[in-house]
C-alpha positions in Angstrom: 0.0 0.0 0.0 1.5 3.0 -1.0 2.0 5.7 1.5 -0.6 8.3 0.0 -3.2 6.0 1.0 -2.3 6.4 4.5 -4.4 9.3 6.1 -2.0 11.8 7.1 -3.6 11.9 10.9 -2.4 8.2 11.3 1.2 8.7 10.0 1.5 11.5 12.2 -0.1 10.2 15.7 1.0 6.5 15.1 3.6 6.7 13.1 6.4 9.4 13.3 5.8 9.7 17.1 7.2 5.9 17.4 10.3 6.9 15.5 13.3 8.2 17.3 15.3 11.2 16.2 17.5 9.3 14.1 14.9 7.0 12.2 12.7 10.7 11.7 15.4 12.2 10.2 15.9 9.5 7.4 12.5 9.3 6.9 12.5 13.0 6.0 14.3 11.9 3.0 12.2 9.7 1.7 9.7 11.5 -0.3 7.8 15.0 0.0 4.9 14.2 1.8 6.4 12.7 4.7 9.3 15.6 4.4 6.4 18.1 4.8 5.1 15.6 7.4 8.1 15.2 9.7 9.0 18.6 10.0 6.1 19.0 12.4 7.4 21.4 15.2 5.9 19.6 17.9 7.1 16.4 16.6 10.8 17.6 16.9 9.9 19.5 20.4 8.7 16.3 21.5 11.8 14.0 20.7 14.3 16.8 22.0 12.3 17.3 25.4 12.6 12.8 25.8 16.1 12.6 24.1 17.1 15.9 26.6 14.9 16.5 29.8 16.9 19.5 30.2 15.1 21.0 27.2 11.8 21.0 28.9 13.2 24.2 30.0 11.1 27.2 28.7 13.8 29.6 28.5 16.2 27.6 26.6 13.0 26.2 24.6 12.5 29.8 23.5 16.5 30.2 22.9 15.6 27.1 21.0 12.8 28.1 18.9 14.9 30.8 17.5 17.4 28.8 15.4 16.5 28.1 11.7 14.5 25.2 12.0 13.4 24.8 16.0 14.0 22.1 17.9 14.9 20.0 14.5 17.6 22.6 14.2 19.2 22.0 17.5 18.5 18.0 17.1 20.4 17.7 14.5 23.2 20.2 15.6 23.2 18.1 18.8 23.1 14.6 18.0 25.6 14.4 15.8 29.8 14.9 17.1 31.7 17.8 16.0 34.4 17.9 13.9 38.3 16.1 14.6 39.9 18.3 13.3 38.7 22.6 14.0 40.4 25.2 12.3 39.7 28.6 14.9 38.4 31.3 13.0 36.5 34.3 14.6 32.6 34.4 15.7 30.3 37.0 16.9 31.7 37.4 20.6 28.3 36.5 22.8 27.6 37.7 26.3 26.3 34.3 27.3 25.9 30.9 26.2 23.6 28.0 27.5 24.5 24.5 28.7 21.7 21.9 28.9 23.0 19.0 30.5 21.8 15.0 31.1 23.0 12.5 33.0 21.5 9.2 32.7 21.9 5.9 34.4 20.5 2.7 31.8 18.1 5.8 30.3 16.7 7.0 33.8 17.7 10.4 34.1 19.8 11.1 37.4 20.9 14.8 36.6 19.5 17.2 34.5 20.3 21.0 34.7 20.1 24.1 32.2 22.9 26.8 33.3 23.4 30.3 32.0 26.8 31.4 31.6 27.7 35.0 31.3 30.6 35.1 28.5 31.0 39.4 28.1 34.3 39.8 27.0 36.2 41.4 30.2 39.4 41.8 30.6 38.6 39.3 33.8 37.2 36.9 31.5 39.5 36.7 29.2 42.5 36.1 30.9 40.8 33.8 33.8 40.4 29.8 33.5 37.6 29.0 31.7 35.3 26.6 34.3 31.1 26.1 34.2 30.2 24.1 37.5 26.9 23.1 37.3 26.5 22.4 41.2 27.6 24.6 44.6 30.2 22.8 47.0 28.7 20.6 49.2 25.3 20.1 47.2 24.5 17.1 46.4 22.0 15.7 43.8 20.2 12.1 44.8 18.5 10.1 42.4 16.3 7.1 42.4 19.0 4.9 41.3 20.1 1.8 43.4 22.9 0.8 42.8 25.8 -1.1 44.9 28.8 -0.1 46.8 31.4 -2.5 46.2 33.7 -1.3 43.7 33.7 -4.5 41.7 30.2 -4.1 41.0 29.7 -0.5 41.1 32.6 0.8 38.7 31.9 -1.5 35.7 28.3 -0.6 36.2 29.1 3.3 36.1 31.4 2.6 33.0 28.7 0.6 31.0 25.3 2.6 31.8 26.3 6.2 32.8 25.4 8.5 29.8 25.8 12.4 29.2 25.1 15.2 27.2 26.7 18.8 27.8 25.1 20.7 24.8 26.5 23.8 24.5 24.2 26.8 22.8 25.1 29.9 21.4 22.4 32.4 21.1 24.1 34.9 18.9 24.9 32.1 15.8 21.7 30.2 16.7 23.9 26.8 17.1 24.2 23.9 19.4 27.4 21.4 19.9 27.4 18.3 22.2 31.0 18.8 23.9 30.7 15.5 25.4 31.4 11.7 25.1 28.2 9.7 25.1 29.9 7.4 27.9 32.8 8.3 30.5 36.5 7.6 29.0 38.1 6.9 32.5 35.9 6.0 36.2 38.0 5.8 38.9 37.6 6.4 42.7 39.5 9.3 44.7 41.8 8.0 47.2 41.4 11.2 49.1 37.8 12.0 49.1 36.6 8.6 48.4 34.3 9.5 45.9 34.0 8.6 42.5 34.7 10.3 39.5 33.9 9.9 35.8 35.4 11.6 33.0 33.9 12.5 29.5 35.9 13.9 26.8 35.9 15.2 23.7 39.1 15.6 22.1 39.8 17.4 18.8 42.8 18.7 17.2 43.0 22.5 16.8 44.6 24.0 13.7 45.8 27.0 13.4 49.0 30.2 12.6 50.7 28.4 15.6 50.2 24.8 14.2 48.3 21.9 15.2 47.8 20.3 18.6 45.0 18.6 20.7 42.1 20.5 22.6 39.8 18.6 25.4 36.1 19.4 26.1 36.7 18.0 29.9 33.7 17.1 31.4 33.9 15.5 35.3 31.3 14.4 36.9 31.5 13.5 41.0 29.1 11.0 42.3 29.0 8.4 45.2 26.4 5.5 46.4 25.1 5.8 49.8 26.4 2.3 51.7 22.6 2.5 53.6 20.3 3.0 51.2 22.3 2.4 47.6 21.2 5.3 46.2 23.3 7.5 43.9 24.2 11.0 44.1 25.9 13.7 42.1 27.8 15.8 43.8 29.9 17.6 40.7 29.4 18.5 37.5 32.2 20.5 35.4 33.1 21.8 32.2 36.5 22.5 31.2 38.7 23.0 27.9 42.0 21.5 28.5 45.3 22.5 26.4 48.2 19.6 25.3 49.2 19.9 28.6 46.2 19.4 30.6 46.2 23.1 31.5 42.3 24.7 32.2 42.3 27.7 28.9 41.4 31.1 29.9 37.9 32.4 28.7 39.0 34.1 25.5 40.4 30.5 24.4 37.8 28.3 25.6 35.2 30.4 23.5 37.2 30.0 20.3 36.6 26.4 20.6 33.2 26.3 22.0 32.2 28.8 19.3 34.1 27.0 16.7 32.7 23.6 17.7 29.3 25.2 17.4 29.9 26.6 13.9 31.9 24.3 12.6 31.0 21.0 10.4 29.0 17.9 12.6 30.2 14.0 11.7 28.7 10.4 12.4 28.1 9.9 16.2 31.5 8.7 17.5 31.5 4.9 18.9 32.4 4.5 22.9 35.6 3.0 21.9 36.5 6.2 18.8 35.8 8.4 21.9 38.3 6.2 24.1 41.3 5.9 21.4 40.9 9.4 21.0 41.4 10.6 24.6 44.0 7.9 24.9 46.1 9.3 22.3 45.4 12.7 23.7 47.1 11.5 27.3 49.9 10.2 25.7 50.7 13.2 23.6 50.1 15.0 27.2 52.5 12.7 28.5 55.2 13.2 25.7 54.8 17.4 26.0 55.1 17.0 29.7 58.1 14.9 29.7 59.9 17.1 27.1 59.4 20.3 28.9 60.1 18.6 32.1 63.7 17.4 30.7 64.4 21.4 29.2 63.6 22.5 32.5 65.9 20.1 34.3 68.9 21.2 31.6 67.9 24.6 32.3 68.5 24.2 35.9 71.6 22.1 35.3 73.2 25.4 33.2 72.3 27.6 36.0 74.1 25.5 38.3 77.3 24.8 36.4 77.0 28.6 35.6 77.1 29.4 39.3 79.8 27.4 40.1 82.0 28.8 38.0 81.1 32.5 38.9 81.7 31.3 42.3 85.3 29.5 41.3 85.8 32.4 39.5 85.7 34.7 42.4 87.1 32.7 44.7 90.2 32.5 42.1 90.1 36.5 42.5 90.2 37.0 46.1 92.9 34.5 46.4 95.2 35.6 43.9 
């Protein structure tokens, strides 16, 4: 049965609203009707707000409605990754951008948060690490998840079910980016604080008039399981752009990425494992630049020393002859 004789009522209520974002998407391609079809606004509202609680928002839905084509605008913006490889070129400075961010456990949400950032060009700004903590020290986030305290469980089950999306929007270019790995790249525990931290990354490689190196989107996320009651908490959440050398960039920097990112060309949706080899590679070349500048540094040190020995030989040489 072709797809004309299909009342469009039906295709809309019982069709497209069983498709995910994905699926929709491609289906848009496949002929006119349904391309007029799926571009229904509230079809697209209605996927973002289940793909993204954080969306639900009705500030950032308005920031939202603003881009080209809605919410199927920032869908597609957002579900796709962001370039390797970013050559920096300059945007519209903005005085803020938005972060709508998700954290899920097995695809129950356990943390979802909008935050306004306020981005105006100071001289403060610009000079200062770049940071967006989503939570105040000490405050804590509990969910309904139950989950166990022994390490052996817990950690692999953090590693294989904990899911986020940092979305970063810019207002001023009407663009989103998702500056985060789908699932952490490292979980480990902190021997001083005992809790548990999980890191998501995206790493890139920044070209330009000083050459090319690698860039981290650094998000970490801080959470622990109560030993009573196995629930799990959040207690961090923390964007960061790190440099080659795993150094926090000031404001300025961080917003030629972020703007970039959200400018530039999107890809496939990276694999867990892409995501993994990438940030791999990106500690080892952190490791190499570290290493190097820690051996100048010793040379350095070594020159100054044989330098002041022989001033001090030298004088000595003077006042005794």
């Amino acid at each position: 049965m072709a797809i004309t004789n299909i009342h469009e009522d039906i295709i809309k209520t019982h069709i497209l609203t069983k498709l995910d974002g994905q699926t929709l998407a491609t289906t848009t391609c496949t002929s006119s009707i349904l391309q007029t079809l799926c571009s229904d606004h509230n079809l697209w509202s209605n996927i973002c707000n289940s793909t993204y609680p954080s969306t639900t928002d009705p500030q950032l839905t308005t920031t939202i409605n603003n881009f080209n084509s809605g919410h199927r605008s920032f869908f597609s913006d957002s579900f796709s990754s962001p370039t390797h490889h970013l050559i920096t070129t300059s945007c519209l400075p903005t005085n803020k951008i938005l972060s709508s961010v998700d954290i899920k456990y097995d695809d129950q949400t356990v943390f979802s948060k909008v935050e306004y950032t306020n981005t105006t060009p100071t001289d403060w700004f610009q000079t200062s690490p770049f940071r967006i903590d989503l939570l105040e020290p000490k405050e804590i986030v509990l969910s309904p998840v139950k989950l166990s305290g022994d390490d052996n469980v817990l950690m692999p089950n953090l590693e294989k079910n904990v899911t986020l999306s940092w979305i970063v929007i810019d207002p001023v270019q009407n663009r989103a980016v998702n500056v985060s790995g789908l699932k952490p790249v490292t979980v480990q525990r902190n021997w001083l604080t005992n809790d548990v931290e999980l890191t998501f990354a995206t790493v890139i490689v920044v070209i330009n008039h000083n050459g090319n190196d690698y860039v981290n989107c650094n998000v970490q996320v801080t959470c622990g399981v109560n030993e009573e009651r196995g629930e799990l908490s959040v207690s961090g959440v923390s964007l960061t752009v790190l440099d080659v050398y795993g150094k926090c960039l000031s404001g300025k920097d961080s917003m030629v990425i972020l703007q970039g990112l959200a400018a530039g060309p999107r890809r496939r949706k990276s694999s867990v494992e892409e995501e993994r080899e990438r940030y791999d590679a990106y500690i080892q070349r952190r490791r190499e630049k570290n290493e190097k500048t820690e051996r100048r540094e010793r040379r350095l040190d070594m020159a100054c020393v044989a330098s002041g020995v022989v001033i001090l030989m030298a004088f000595w040489s003077f006042a005794i002859y």
